[in-house]
C-alpha angles and dihedrals in degrees: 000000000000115000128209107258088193138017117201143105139277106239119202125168099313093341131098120191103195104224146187117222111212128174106256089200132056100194112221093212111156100224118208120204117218105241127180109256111227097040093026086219105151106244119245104223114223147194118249146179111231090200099052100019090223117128114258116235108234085239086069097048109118131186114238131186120215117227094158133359106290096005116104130172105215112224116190128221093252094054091053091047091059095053088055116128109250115284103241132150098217129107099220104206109197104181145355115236138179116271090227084058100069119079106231078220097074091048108111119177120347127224144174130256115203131169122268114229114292093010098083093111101053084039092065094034085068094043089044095060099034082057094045089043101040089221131145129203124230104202138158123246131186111216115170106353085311136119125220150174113222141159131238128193136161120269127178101305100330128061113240115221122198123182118220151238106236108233095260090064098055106085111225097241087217094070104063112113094233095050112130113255121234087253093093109097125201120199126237086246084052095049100054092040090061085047099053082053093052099045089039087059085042118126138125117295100252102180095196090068094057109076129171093257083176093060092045094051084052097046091043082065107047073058108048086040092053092052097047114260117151105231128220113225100231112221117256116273122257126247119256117256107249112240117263094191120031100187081054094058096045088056100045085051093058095047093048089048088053096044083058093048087046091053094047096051091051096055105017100147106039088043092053093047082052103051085039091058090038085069111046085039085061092030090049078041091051088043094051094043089047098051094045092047083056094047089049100055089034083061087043100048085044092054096045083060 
């Protein structure tokens, strides 16, 4: 079960809202660990001096900054402590803007707000209103000795809190050397084409449809490895053809995009039931290769004691 990471309060011109912050994500990154090849023992990282040779105690581990190669400036852990934002529990919020206002660009990590114990009623006057309003706060936190922007706005029965990127990390787009310039020149034909295609891909944003295929093909084959399967290496793809006629493509876009929808319509149904068994019949295949994978490497595991 989730735990709180923070306890503090909301605090907006003379009122505190004592809160809980909780993660609003759990990442499903598959995470590898580095082993030697030939003992499969997993290999300890250590510090070293390159000049020596000899391994460097942690005690005796400095910062240093760089201001030229091979020219650092050592800053100790005190000198950095004084320099910490004050250590406060309040959420200072310092305006109300427009949703539409804020850039997703600038959205860092995002996090939940929930009412501490007793304080459940000013807690939903202040998402009420954010709601009614459609308004979200821009406030400053300090986490972990560490100060941050972030934006809060109401969301369901909770309040959702993202920190924030501050305005000189973002990098301004047009000023990558390979961004397009204004010269290219697109025609009025070309222009509703690419909006028929638009509108024809067009739907409501349902998260749940979207899965990390990448994640499940990696984790397919820790599965299939550990139970001894022998894998093929696949060939590279191949790059994709570059376009020689863009208003071509366009068309035969749309026309793709209307001979699904075509298709769809037709068998609806059925089609829909299919692709619903095709996937508990993959998803009852991945469990059973799953669970025999894990019965496999708990018998070994038991053999090798």
């Amino acid at each position: 079960m989730p735990r709180p990471i923070w306890s503090g309060a909301i605090s907006f011109g003379l009122v505190n809202v004592p809160v809980k912050l909780y993660s609003a994500v759990s990442r499903k990154t598959v995470r590898f660990h580095q082993l030697h090849d030939q003992t499969g023992v997993r290999i300890q990282q250590k510090r070293v001096d390159p000049t020596t040779g000899d391994e460097v105690p942690y005690e005796h581990v400095v910062k240093g900054y760089e201001l030229a190669p091979d020219r650092y400036v050592v800053i100790t852990p005190e000198e950095l402590e004084s320099l910490d934002p004050e250590k406060t529990r309040t959420i200072d919020i310092e305006d109300f803007v427009d949703l539409d206002d804020i850039d997703p660009i600038f959205y860092d990590h995002p996090y939940y707000l929930v009412p501490a114990p007793g304080s459940e009623k000013a807690f939903a006057l202040l998402r009420d209103a954010m709601s009614s309003s459609a308004k979200v706060a821009i406030a400053r936190v300090v986490i972990r000795s560490k100060e941050s922007l972030v934006a809060i706005r109401a969301k369901g029965r909770v309040l959702a809190m993202s920190t924030m990127l501050f305005e000189d990390e973002v990098v301004d787009g047009d000023s990558l050397d390979e961004a397009p310039e204004n010269g290219a020149k697109t025609t009025k034909r070309e222009l509703e084409m690419a909006q028929q295609l638009i509108d024809s891909l067009t739907g409501d944003f349902e998260p749940g449809k979207y899965r990390d295929t990448y994640r499940e093909r990696v984790m397919d084959l820790v599965d299939r490895k550990a139970a001894g399967e022998e894998i093929a290496v696949q060939p590279a793809a191949e790059e994709p053809a570059k376009v020689p006629d863009l208003m071509a493509a366009l068309e035969a876009s749309v026309n793709a995009v209307k001979q699904r929808a075509d298709g769809d319509g037709d068998g609806a149904g059925a089609g829909q039931s299919g692709r619903q068994s095709g996937r508990r019949r993959a998803k009852a295949s991945s469990g059973g290769s799953r669970g025999s994978s894990g019965a496999k490497r708990a018998s070994r595991a038991k053999a090798r004691k």
